[in-house]
PALUM-243222 format. One record per residue: residue number from 1; y, z, x of N, C-alpha, C in turn. Coordinates in nm, 4 decimals. Layout:
REM PALUM-243222
{pos=NUM&n.north=Y&n.up=Z&n.east=X&ca.north=Y&ca.up=Z&ca.east=X&c.north=Y&c.up=Z&c.east=X}
...
This chain:
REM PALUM-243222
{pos=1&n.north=-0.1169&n.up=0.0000&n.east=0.0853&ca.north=0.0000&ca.up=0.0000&ca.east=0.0000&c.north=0.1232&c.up=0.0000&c.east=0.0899}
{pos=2&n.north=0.2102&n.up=-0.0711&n.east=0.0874&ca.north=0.3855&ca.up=-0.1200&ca.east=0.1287&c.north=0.4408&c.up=0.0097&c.east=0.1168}
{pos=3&n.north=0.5562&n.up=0.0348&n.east=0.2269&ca.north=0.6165&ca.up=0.1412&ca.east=0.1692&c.north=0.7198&c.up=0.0900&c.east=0.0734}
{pos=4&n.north=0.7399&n.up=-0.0316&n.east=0.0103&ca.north=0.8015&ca.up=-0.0934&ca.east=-0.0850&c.north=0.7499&c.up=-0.0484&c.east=-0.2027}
{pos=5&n.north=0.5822&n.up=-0.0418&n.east=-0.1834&ca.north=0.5343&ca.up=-0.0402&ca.east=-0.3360&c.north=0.5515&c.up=0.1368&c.east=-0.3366}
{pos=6&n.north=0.5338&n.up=0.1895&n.east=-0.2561&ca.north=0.5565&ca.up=0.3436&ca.east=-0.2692&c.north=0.6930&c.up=0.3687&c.east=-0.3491}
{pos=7&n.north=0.7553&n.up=0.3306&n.east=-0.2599&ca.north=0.9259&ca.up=0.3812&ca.east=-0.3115&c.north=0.9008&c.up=0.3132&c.east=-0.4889}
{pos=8&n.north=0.8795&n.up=0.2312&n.east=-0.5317&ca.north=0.8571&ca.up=0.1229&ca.east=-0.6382&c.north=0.7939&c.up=0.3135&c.east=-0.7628}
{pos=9&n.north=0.6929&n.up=0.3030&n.east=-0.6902&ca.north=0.5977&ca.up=0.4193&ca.east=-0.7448&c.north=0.6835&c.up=0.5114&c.east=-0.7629}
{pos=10&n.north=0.7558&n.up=0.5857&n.east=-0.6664&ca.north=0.8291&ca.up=0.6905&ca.east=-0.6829&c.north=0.9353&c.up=0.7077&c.east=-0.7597}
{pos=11&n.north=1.0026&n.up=0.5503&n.east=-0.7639&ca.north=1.1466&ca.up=0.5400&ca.east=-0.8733&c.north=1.0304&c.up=0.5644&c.east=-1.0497}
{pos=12&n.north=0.9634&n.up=0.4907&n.east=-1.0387&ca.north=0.8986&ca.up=0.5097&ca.east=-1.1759&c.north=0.9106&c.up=0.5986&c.east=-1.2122}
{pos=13&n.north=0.8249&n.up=0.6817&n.east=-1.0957&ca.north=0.7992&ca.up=0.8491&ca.east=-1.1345&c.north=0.8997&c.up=0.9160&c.east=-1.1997}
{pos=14&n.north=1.0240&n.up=0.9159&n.east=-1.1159&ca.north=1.1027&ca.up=0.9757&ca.east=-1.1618&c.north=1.1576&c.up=0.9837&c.east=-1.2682}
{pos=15&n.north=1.2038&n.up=0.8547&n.east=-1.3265&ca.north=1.2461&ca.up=0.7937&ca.east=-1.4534&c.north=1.1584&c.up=0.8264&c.east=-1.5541}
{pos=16&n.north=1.0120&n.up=0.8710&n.east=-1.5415&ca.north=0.9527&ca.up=0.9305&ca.east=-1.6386&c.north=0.9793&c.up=1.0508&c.east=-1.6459}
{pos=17&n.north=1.0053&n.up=1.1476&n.east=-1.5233&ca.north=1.0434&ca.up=1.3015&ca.east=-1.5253&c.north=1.1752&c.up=1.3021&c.east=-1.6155}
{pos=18&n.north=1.2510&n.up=1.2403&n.east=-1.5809&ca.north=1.3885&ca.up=1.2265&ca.east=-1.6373&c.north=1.3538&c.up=1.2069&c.east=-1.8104}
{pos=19&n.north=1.3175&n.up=1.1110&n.east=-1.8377&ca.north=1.2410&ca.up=1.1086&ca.east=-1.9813&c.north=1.2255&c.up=1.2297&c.east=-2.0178}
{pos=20&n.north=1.0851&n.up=1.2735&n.east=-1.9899&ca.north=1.0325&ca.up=1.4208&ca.east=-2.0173&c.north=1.0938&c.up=1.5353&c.east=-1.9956}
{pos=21&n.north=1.2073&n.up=1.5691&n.east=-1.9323&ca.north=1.2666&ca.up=1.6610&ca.east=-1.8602&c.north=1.1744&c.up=1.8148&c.east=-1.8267}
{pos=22&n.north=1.0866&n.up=1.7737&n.east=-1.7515&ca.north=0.9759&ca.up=1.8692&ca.east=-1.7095&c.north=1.0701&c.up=2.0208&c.east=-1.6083}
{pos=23&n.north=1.0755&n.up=2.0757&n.east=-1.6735&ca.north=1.1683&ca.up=2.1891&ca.east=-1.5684&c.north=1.0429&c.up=2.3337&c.east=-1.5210}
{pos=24&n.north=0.9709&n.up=2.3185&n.east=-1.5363&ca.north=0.8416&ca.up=2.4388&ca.east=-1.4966&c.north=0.7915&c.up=2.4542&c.east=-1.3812}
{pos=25&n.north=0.8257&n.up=2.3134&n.east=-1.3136&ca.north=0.7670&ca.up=2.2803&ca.east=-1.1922&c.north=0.8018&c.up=2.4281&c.east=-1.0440}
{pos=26&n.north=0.6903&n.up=2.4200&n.east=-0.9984&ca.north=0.7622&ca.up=2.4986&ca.east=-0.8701&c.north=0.8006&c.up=2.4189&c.east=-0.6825}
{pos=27&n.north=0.8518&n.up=2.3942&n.east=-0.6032&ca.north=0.8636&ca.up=2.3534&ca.east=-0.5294&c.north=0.7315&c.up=2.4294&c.east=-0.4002}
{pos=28&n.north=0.7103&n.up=2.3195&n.east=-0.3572&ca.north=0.5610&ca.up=2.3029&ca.east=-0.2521&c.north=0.6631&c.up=2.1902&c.east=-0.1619}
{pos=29&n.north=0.6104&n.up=2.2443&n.east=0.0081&ca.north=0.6398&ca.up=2.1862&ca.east=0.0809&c.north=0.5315&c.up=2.1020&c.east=0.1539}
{pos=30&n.north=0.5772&n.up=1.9113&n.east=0.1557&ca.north=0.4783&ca.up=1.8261&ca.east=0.1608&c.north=0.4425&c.up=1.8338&c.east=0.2958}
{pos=31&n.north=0.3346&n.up=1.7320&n.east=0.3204&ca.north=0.2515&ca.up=1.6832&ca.east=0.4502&c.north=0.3457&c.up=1.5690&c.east=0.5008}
{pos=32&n.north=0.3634&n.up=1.5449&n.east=0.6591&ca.north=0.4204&ca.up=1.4423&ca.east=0.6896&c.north=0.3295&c.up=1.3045&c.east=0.6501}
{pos=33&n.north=0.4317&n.up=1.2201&n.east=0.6703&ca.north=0.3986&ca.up=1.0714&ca.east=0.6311&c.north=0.3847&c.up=1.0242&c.east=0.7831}
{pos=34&n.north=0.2841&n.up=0.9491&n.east=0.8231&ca.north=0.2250&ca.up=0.8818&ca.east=0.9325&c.north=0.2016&c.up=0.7224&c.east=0.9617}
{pos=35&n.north=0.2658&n.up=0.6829&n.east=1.0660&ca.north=0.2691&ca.up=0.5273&ca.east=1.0852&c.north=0.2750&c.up=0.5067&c.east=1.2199}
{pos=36&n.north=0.1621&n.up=0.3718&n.east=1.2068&ca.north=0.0746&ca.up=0.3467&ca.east=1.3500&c.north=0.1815&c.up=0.2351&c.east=1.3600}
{pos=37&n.north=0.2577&n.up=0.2266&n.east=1.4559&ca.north=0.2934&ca.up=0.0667&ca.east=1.5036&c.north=0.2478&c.up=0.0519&c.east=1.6533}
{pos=38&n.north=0.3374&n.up=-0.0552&n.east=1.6878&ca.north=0.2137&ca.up=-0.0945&ca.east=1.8156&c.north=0.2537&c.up=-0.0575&c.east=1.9369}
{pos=39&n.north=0.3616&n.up=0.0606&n.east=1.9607&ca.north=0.3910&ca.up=0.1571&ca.east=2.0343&c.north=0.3170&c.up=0.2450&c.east=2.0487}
{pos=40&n.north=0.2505&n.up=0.2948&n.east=1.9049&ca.north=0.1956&ca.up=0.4513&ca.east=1.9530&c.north=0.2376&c.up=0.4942&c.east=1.8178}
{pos=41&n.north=0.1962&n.up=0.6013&n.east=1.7409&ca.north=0.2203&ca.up=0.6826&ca.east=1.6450&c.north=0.4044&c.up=0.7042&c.east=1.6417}
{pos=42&n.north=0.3996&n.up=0.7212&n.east=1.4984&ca.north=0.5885&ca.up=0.7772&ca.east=1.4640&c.north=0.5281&c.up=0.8724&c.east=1.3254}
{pos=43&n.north=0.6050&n.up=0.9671&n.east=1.3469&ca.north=0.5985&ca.up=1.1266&ca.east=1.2099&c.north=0.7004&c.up=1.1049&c.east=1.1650}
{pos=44&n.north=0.7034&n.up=1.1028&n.east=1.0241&ca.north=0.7707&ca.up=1.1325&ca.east=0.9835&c.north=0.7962&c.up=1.2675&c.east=0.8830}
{pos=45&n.north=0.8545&n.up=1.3660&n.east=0.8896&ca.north=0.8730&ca.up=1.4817&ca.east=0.8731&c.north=0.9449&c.up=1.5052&c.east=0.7602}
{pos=46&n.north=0.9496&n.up=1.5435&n.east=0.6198&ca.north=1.0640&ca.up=1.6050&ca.east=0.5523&c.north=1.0560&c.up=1.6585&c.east=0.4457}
{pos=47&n.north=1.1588&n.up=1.7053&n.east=0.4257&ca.north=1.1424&ca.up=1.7987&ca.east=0.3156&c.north=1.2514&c.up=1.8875&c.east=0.1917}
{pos=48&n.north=1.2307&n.up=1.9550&n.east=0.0568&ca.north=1.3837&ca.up=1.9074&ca.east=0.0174&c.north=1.4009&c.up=2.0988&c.east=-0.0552}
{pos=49&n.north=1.4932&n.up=2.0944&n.east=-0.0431&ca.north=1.5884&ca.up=2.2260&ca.east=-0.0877&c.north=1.6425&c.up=2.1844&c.east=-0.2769}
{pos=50&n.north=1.6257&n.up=2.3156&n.east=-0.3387&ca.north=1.6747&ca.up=2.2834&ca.east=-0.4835&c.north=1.7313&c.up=2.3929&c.east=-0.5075}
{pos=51&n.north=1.8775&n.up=2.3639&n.east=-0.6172&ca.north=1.9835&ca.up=2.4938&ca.east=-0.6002&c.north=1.9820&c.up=2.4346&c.east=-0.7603}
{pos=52&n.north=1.8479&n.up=2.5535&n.east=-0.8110&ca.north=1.8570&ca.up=2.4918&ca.east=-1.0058&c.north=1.9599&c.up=2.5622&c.east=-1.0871}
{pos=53&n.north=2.0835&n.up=2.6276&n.east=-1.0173&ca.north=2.1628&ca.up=2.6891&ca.east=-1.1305&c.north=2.2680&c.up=2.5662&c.east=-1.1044}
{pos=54&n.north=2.3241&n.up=2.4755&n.east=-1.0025&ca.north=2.3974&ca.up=2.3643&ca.east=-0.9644&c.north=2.2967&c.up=2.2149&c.east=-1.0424}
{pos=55&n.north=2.1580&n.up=2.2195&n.east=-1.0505&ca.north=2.0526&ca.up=2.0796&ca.east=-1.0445&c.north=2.1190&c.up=2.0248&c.east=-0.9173}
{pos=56&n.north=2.1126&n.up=2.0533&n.east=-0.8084&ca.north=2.1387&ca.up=1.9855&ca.east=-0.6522&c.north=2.0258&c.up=1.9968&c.east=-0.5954}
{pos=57&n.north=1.9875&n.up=1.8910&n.east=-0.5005&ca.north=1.9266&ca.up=1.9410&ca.east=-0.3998&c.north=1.9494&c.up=1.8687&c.east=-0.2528}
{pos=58&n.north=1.9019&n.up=1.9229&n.east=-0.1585&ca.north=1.9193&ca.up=1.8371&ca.east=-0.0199&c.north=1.7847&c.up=1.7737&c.east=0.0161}
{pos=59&n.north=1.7648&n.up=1.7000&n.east=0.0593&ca.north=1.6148&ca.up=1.6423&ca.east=0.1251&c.north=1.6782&c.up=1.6870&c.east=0.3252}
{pos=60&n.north=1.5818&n.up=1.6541&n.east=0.4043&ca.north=1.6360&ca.up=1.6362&ca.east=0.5071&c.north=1.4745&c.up=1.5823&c.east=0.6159}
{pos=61&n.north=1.5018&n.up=1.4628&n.east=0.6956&ca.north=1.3923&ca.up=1.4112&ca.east=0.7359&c.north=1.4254&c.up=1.3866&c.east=0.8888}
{pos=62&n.north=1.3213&n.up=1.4280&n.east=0.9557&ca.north=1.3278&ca.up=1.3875&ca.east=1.0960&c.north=1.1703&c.up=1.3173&c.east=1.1481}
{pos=63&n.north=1.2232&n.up=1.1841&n.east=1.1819&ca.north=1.1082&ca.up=1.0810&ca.east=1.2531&c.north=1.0847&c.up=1.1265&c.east=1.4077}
{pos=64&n.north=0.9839&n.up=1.1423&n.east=1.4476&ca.north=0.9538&ca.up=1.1609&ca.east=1.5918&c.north=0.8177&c.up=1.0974&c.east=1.6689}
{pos=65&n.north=0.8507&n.up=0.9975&n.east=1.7814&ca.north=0.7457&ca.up=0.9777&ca.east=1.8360&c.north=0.6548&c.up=0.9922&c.east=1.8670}
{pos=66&n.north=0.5302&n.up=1.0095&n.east=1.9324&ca.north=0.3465&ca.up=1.0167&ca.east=2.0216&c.north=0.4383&c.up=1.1273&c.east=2.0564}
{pos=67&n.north=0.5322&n.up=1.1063&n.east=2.1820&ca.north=0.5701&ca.up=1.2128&ca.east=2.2963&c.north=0.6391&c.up=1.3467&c.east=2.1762}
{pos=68&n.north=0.6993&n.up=1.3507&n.east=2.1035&ca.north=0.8226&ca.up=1.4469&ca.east=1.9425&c.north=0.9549&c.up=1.4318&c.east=1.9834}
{pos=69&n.north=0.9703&n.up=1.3054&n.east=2.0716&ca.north=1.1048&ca.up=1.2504&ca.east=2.0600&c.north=1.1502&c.up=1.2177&c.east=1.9805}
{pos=70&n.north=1.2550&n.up=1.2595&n.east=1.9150&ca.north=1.3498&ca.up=1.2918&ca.east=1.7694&c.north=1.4012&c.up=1.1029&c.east=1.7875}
{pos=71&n.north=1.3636&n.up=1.0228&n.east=1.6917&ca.north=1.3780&ca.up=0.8958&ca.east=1.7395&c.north=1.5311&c.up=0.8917&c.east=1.6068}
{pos=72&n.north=1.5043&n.up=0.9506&n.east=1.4911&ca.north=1.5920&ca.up=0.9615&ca.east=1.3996&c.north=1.5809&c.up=1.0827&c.east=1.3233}
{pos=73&n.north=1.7275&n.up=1.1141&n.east=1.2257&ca.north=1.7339&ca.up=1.2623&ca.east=1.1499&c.north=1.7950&c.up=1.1991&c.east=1.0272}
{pos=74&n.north=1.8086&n.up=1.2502&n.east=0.9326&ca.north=1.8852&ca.up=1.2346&ca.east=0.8242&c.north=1.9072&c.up=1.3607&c.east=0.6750}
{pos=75&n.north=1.9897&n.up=1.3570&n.east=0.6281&ca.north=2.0376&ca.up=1.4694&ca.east=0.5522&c.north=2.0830&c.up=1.4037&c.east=0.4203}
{pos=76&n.north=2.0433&n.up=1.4448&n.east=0.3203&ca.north=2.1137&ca.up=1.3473&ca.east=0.1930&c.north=2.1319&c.up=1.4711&c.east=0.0756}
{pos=77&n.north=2.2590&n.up=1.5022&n.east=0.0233&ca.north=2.2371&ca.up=1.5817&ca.east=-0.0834&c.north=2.2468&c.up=1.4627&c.east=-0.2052}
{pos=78&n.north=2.1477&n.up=1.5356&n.east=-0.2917&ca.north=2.1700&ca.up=1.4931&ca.east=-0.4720&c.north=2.2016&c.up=1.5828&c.east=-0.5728}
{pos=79&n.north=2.2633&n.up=1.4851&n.east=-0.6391&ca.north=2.3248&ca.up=1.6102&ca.east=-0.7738&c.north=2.2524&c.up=1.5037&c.east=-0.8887}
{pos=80&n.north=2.2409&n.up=1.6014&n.east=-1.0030&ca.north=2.1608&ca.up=1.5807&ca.east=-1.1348&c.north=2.0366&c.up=1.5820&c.east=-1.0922}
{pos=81&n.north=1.9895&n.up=1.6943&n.east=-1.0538&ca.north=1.8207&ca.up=1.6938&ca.east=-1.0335&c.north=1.7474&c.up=1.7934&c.east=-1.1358}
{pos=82&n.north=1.6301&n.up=1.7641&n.east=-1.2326&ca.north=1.6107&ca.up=1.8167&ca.east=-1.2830&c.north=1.5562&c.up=1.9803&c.east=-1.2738}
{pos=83&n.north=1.4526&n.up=1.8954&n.east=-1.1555&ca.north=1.3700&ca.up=2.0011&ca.east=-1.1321&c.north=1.3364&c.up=1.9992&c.east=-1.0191}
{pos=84&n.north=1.2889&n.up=2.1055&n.east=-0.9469&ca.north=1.1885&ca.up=2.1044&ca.east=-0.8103&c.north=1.1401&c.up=1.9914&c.east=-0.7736}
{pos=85&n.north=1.0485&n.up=1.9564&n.east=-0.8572&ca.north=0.9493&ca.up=1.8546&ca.east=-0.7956&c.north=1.0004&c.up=1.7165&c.east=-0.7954}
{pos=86&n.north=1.1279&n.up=1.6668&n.east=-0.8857&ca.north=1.2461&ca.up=1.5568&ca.east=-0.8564&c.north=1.3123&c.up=1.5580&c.east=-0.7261}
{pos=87&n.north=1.2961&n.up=1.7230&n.east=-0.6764&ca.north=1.3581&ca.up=1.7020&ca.east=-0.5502&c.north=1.3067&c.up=1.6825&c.east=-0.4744}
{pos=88&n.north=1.2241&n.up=1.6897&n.east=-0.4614&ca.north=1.0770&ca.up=1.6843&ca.east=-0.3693&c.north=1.0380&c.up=1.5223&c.east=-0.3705}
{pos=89&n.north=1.0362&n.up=1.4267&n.east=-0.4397&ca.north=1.0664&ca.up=1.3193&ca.east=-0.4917&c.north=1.1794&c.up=1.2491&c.east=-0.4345}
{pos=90&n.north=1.2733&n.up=1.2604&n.east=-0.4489&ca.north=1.3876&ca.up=1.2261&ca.east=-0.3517&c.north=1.3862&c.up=1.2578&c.east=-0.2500}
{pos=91&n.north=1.3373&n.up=1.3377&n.east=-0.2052&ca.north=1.3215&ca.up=1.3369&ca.east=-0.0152&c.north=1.2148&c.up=1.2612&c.east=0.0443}
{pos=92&n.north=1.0675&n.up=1.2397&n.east=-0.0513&ca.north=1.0032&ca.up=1.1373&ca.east=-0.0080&c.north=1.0571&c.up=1.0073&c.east=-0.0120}
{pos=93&n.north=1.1157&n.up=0.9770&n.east=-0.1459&ca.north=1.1885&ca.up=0.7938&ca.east=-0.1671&c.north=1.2940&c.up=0.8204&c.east=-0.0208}
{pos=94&n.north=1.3854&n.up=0.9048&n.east=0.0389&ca.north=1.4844&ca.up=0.8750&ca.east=0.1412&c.north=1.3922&c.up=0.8980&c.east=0.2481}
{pos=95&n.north=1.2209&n.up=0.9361&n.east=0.2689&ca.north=1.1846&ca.up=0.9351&ca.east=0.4311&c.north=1.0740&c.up=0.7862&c.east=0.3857}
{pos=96&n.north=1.0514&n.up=0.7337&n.east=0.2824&ca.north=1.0069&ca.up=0.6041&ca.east=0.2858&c.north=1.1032&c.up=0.4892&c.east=0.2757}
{pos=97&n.north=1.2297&n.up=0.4898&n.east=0.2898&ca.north=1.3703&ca.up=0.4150&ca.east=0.2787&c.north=1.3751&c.up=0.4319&c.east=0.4748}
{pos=98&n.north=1.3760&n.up=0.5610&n.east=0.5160&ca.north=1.3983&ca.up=0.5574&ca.east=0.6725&c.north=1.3173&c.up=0.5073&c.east=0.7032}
{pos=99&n.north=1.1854&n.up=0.5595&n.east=0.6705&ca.north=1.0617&ca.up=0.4555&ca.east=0.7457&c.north=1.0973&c.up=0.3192&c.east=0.7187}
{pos=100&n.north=1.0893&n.up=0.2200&n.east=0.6219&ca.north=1.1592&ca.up=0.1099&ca.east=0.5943&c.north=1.2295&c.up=0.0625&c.east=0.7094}
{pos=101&n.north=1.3459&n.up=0.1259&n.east=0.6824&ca.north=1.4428&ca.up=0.0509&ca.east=0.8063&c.north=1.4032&c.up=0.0483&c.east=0.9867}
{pos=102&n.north=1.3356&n.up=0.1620&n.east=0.9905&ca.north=1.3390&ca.up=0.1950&ca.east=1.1061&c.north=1.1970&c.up=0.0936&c.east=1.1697}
């Protein structure tokens, strides 16, 4: 699977949470995302913060090489988040958007 079709997957997702407005959820911190190119392994790392009396949250992702040379970082806050697990959701769609570019 593309990390095109992922992100694809993940906008869905959301737009159904948004539908349903599921607010019960609790926040769990994920497993990195892993990609072989023809260098050598790259991690990608991240993970997201939720402030439910604001619906904000921050994601924040750091990619690192074979050697854990910090190759890239990134920080993104969102506002209108429903719940936990939307935020959690948005920090994966912005570390499969970095993977993407990078």
């Amino acid at each position: 699977m593309s990390g095109s079709e992922i992100a694809r997957k993940i906008r869905v997702y959301i737009t159904e949470l948004a539908v349903t407005k599921v607010r019960n959820l609790t926040l769990h911190s994920s497993d990195n995302l892993q990609q072989i190119h023809k260098r050598g392994w790259t991690f990608i790392h991240f993970d997201a913060a939720y402030n439910r009396l604001e619906f904000r949250s921050a994601s924040g992702i750091i990619v690192r090489n074979e050697n854990r040379e910090i190759l890239a970082s990134q920080a993104v806050i969102h506002s209108n988040i429903a719940d936990p697990f939307t935020a959690e959701a948005y920090a994966e769609l912005q570390a499969i958007k970095l993977g993407i570019r990078l």
